[in-house]
Steps between C-alpha positions, in 0.01 A plus 500: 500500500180342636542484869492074498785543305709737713352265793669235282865701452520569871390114608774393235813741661384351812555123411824586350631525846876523636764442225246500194505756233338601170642690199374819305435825601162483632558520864689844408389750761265292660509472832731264685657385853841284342668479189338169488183693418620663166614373178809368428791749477229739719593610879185638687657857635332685745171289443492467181629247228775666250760511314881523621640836440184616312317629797236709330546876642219666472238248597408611828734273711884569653667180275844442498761780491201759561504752751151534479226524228132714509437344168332762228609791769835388429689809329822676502384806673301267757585314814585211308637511167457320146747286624362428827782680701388720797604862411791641661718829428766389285315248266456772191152507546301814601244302767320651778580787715820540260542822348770303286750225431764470281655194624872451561548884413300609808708674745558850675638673262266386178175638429367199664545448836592177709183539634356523176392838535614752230801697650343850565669790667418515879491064529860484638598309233750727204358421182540606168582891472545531827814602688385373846221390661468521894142461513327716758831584588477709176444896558662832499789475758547179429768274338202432179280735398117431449558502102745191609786748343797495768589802713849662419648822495344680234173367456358764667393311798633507832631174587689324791832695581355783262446884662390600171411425156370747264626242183567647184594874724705305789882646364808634638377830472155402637328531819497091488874400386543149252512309833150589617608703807429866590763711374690661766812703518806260576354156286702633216205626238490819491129577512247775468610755709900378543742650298722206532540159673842384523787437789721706321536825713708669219143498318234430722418639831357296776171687446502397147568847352749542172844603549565680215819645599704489838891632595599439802851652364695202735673294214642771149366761302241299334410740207521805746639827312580846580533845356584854494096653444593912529850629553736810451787541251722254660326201564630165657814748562674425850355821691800528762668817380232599247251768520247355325423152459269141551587185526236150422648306818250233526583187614397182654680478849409284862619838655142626575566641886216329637215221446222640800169509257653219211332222419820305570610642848605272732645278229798609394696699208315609221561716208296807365542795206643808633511732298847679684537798726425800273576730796802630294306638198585811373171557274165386448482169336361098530567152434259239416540096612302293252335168515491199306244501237173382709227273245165589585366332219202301565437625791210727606438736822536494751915527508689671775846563551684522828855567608662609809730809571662735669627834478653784607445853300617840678243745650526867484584603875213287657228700307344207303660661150683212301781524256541146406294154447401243313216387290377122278419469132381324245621446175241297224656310256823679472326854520525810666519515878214572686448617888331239715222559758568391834362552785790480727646806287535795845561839380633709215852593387537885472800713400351783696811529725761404264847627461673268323812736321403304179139620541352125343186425596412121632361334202239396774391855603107528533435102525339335760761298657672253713686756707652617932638187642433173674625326738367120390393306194179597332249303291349687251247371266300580208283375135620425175139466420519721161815290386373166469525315185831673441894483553615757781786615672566700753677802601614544861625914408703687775570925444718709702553861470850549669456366807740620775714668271559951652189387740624351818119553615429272209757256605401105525512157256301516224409113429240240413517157530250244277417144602285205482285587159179320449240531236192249564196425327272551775164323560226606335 
């Protein structure tokens, strides 16, 4: 337009003055102070004449409804968007110093954050895939580990309230037990180096050994046998008028004479084998008291057995030569006898001053045996090392040649009392 005629156009808006319009769209956009200045149906917004509810985003100016507008910079990943909206987190749009933005679905636990960050381990937020999230709270010792995976028994980590955790190898038979503590004797695993763990005292020790078999003899018989081993021609014959006989007299009795060296002195009654005065045998001969069969199955050294005893076997006139005593056995699997070391065993049992009128040896002559007298209790103790993995009994064997019998120098009881059997799988 040649600048007279713009002169013109302005000079004409200017004589329209207050209340006067003019219709068409040619005062669209142009500038403007009042709605008087525009068209018909126009408004002037902002400065400009335009149209009501057709604000033009994009052009440059913040119209109606417009939160701002940077004209051709507007863009969805800008400042301002296409539809001239300042970018926020939460709007769906990616815009500046977002890493993301998915809207509505943002949130802590989505792969977007609220902060429209995507949800990465170590942000403090617990995203996708990830059991936990404590941030820089995250570590080893803590509640979250740094791979945002949550500390537990078992995952190998030592956590809060955790002494140990060794995962996949914590166990009950493990140095780290299924609760993720050290395994001790007394928590009730029975770990490496225990035998056992339990409150049970019939099977357990306090010291976590294996009580494989124990007899304290104080309630019945319990399995507990006995037998004639060597004899005369008249065994189990009454010997009182006879000139030659033996009799298998064990018995479990609470006569025992004294308690000084038992386990149990001071407490009361208790009961023990005794195997009977054999004083009154007229010939050599023995008698055997035999256990309960003992399961050593699944077990492996180191197994002892223990028992306590006493005894009283005659000596030949003071001069250290014994006619009687008493030795232990073992019997595999229902097999023959056999003699067991000990070392509490104290002398030998000869026949070198013998004169018994039926001129029997004791079965026991030339064995290394329990033999004189004492006065207390004794504890003797020994291995069972060889039998493990098999089922045992024992033999608790007594010989006599005649005892007192045409010898007052010779004269004496001739007796051995058994109590308080143990066999425990020791510690290795």
């Amino acid at each position: 337009m040649p600048r007279s005629s713009l002169l013109l156009f302005v000079t004409s808006l200017g004589l329209l003055g207050a209340g006067a319009c003019f219709t068409g769209d040619a005062a669209l956009d142009l500038p403007c102070e009042t709605k008087t200045d525009c068209g018909k149906d126009q408004i002037c917004l902002k400065g400009f004449c335009s149209e009501p509810g057709a604000e033009p985003c994009g052009n440059g100016l913040v119209n109606t409804d417009e939160e701002c507008d940077q004209g051709p910079k507007n863009a969805d990943d800008g400042a301002c968007t296409l539809a001239c909206k300042l970018a926020v987190c939460g709007d769906g749009l990616v815009g500046p110093d977002e890493a993301c933005d998915d809207g509505a679905a943002n949130a802590a636990d989505a792969a977007c954050t609220e902060l429209c960050t995507v949800n990465v381990c170590g942000d403090g937020f617990q995203g996708p895939g990830e059991e936990c999230d404590d941030g820089e709270d995250n570590g080893a010792g803590e509640r979250c580990s740094e791979e945002c995976e949550r500390t537990g028994c078992g995952d190998g980590m030592i956590g809060p309230g955790e002494e140990c955790d060794d995962g996949a190898g914590n166990g009950a038979d493990a140095a780290c037990t299924p609760v993720c503590t050290t395994n001790v004797c007394g928590d009730g695993y029975a770990g490496p180096g225990e035998r056992c763990d339990s409150e049970d005292r019939d099977v357990c020790t306090e010291d976590c050994r294996l009580i494989a078999f124990a007899d304290d003899m104080n309630t019945t018989n319990n399995g507990w046998d006995h037998e004639i081993v060597s004899f005369p021609p008249l065994p189990n014959v009454p010997c009182e008028g006879k000139g030659h006989c033996f009799e298998d007299t064990w018995i479990r009795t609470p006569e025992v004479g004294t308690l000084k060296g038992h386990p149990e002195e001071g407490i009361g009654t208790t009961y023990a084998w005794h195997s009977g005065n054999l004083s009154d045998v007229q010939g050599g001969a023995s008698s055997r008291l035999i256990s309960p069969e003992i399961d050593l199955r699944g077990l492996d050294a180191p197994i002892s057995l223990s028992f306590v005893h006493r005894f009283s076997f005659k000596e030949v006139d003071g001069m250290k030569v014994y006619a009687d005593g008493s030795i232990v056995e073992v019997s595999v699997e229902g097999g023959p006898w056999e003699k067991l070391p000990l070392d509490g065993y104290i002398g030998e049992i000869s026949n070198d001053y013998s004169t018994c009128v039926a001129m029997t040896l004791n079965p026991l002559v030339g064995e290394l045996a329990f033999v004189g007298n004492v006065s207390s209790w004794l504890t003797t103790a020994g291995l069972l090392d060889d039998y493990a993995g098999s089922r045992i009994r024992l033999g608790f064997q007594v010989g006599s040649d005649c005892a007192s019998y045409g010898m007052p120098s010779m004269e004496g009881d001739v007796e051995w009392f058994v109590d308080n059997v143990e066999v425990i799988a020791e510690l290795p």
